[in-house]
Steps between C-alpha positions, in 0.01 A plus 500: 500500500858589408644286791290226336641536130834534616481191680336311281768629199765341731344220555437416083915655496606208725253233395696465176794567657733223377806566718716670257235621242148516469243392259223723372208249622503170568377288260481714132863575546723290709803651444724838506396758220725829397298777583307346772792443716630877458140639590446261755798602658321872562274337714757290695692781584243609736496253731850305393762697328757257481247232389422734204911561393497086478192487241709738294820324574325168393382634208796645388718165607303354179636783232655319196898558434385761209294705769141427414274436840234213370125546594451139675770316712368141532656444864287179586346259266068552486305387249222772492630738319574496112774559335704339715852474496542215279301728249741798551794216488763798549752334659585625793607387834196571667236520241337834336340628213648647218293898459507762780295743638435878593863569659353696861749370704737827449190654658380275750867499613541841557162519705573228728877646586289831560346377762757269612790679447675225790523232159681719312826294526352171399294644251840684306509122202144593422602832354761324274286222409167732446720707243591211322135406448459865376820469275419176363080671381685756263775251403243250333175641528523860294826409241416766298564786800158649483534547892196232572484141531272274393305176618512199273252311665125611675635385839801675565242826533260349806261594322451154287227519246453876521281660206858683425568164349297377299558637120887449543413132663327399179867484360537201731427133362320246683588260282712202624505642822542080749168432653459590864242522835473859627438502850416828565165472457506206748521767718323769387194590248617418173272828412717704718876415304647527161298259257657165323605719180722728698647234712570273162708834385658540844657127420597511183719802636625363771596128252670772278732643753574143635591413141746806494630354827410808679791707349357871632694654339294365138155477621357832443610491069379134559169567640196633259301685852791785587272834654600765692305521802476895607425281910792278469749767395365757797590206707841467384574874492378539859683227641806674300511794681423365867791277416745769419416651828601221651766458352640861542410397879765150440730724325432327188573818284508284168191331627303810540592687221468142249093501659438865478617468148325238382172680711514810302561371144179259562327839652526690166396215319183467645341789376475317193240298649262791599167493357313850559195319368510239764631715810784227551787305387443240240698196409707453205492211247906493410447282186234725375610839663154603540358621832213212653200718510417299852409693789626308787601525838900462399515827320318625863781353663765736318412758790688271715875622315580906513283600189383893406269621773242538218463175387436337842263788572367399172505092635349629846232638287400162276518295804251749630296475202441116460234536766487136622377402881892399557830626385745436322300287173795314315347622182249770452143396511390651232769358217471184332626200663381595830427202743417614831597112607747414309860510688679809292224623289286712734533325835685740775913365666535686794950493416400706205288762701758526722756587310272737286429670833864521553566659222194771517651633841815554365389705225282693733180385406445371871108496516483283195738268675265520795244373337688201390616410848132554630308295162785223563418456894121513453515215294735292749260597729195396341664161290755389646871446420461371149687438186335787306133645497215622305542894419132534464372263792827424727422147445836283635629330222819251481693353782402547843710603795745659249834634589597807305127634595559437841864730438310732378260600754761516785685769248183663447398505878825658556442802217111543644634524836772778374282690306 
């Protein structure tokens, strides 16, 4: 049976393989996306290292001049996706939008050069061009210096229309916001994604920004949604410190010590986000300053940067306690808001277990990470390589076929087999 995933993982991996990058299923999203690409590249790298260094490399050929890595590059025209470029209208040679997203590559870079250690050499612009990305977050997306950074709009989390959300979205107009076709829901059950309300507010942000003319470095005071996402900043502290030892291993001194810096100013800011109530992180609403009392799987995800031993035994312990069929629930089942269908408010992401997992066997708590890895295969096994799934019924939800799932379970395979 594990010959058989494995296979069929590299099979999905090279189905929407588009030469130089790949897209996360065909169809529902037809072109390159941030964080995919980094995590997909995980699951390249077992069967075709170098093939995984050029989805980074692609990626990161796309970085605007003032360092930010956009979520979407819009290599070939298609139709079935919206927005499209003309909607982003950003200006660039090749066309992108005008947000980011979770910044793993730092990470995902350092894992593939660990076990490919022969594209070290080509890989050495990636380390300067990663940090950049990572200079440019503090630089425009914390200007007061409280160590985190903020998202300004739902999407550059993943985690779109995420219960976390939804008080400091109400801030957001839908007023005025140019009429549009989703398609989306041509592709998937319109009672499986965000609803017409949060996509009107996704809009209007994305019309203010354009109206700004995507000056970064004034969107966050410009936007009314700025939250600290406990997940996101994990991400970016993680990816941090795998990039400083990769630097140190370029001889970047500056490099490494400019990452690690940045990594342990965000770590001591974090703390602030603890909730003992909750057993995890929370997120922040900046314009407020009040904690989001939503307990979601992004403050989960904090286990994945170097926190206190305590509070990811404490986050191995809630996970433990939501009790559904499947693991990890993007929100807990018993809080309001809970949809066990409904993309980021209940339904399970196998990228997020993983790097939940991850971050579990590194602070020692190794049999809660084992359970992950075995809750994450089971439901491969039993549905499928699908978008996301049902916590309580491992019902396949989403896109079919999907990439970064498919990454996933050849990582996955890899720890089972280890352990």
């Amino acid at each position: 049976m594990t010959d058989a995933l494995q296979s069929a993982a590299i099979k999905i991996l090279k189905t929407n393989d588009r030469g130089s990058y790949t897209v996360p299923t065909k169809g529902l999203y037809p072109f390159q996306w941030n964080w995919d690409s980094c995590l997909t590249a995980l699951g390249q790298r077992h069967f075709d290292p170098a093939r995984a260094l050029t989805e980074i490399e692609t990626l990161f050929a796309h970085q605007w001049p003032c360092g930010m890595v956009p979520h979407i590059i819009f290599h070939a025209r298609d139709d079935g996706y919206f927005p499209g470029p003309d909607v982003w209208d950003c200006g660039r040679p090749v066309p992108t939008s005008g947000i980011t997203q979770p910044p793993v590559a730092g990470f995902a870079l350092k894992r593939l050069l660990d076990s490919a250690p022969e594209l070290r050499t080509q890989a050495g612009p990636l380390v300067v061009k990663i940090t950049a990305w990572h200079r440019w977050f503090h630089a425009t997306r914390d200007p007061q210096g409280s160590g985190l950074v903020a998202i300004i709009h739902p999407w550059e989390s993943g985690r779109d229309n995420s219960v976390d959300w939804d008080i400091p979205f109400e801030r957001v107009p839908t007023a005025g916001v140019a009429p549009y076709t989703r398609r989306d829901t041509q592709h998937a059950d319109p009672a499986h994604r965000p609803t017409k309300e949060q996509y009107d507010r996704y809009i209007w942000l994305v019309e203010r920004f354009r109206g700004l003319g995507w000056q970064t470095d004034r969107l966050h005071d410009a936007s009314p949604f700025q939250v600290v996402d406990p997940g996101f900043n994990a991400i970016l502290i993680r990816s941090c410190l795998d990039l400083a030892e990769l630097a140190e291993d370029f001889g970047e001194s500056a490099l490494a010590q400019e990452n690690r810096a940045l990594a342990d100013t965000a770590l001591a800011a974090l703390d602030t986000l603890w909730s003992e109530a909750r057993g995890q992180y929370l997120c922040l609403d900046r314009i407020t300053g009040a904690l989001i009392d939503s307990p979601s799987s992004g403050g989960l995800l904090t286990a994945f940067a170097p926190i206190p031993s305590k509070h990811a035994a404490r986050i191995a312990a809630t996970i433990d306690a939501r009790g559904t069929r499947f693991r990890v629930a993007s929100h807990a089942p018993d809080a309001a808001g809970f949809d066990a269908k409904r993309y980021w408010r209940g339904p399970i992401w196998l990228v997020v277990n993983y790097m939940i997992a991850d971050g579990l066997s590194r602070a020692g708590e190794a049999d809660a990470a084992a359970r992950i890895i075995r809750s994450s295969l089971d439901l491969i096994r039993n549905s499928g390589f699908a978008e996301y799934y049902d916590p309580l019924t491992g019902e396949p939800l989403g896109g079919t076929q999907f990439t970064w799932t498919a990454a996933m379970v050849l990582e996955f395979l890899l720890r089972e087999h280890v352990a």
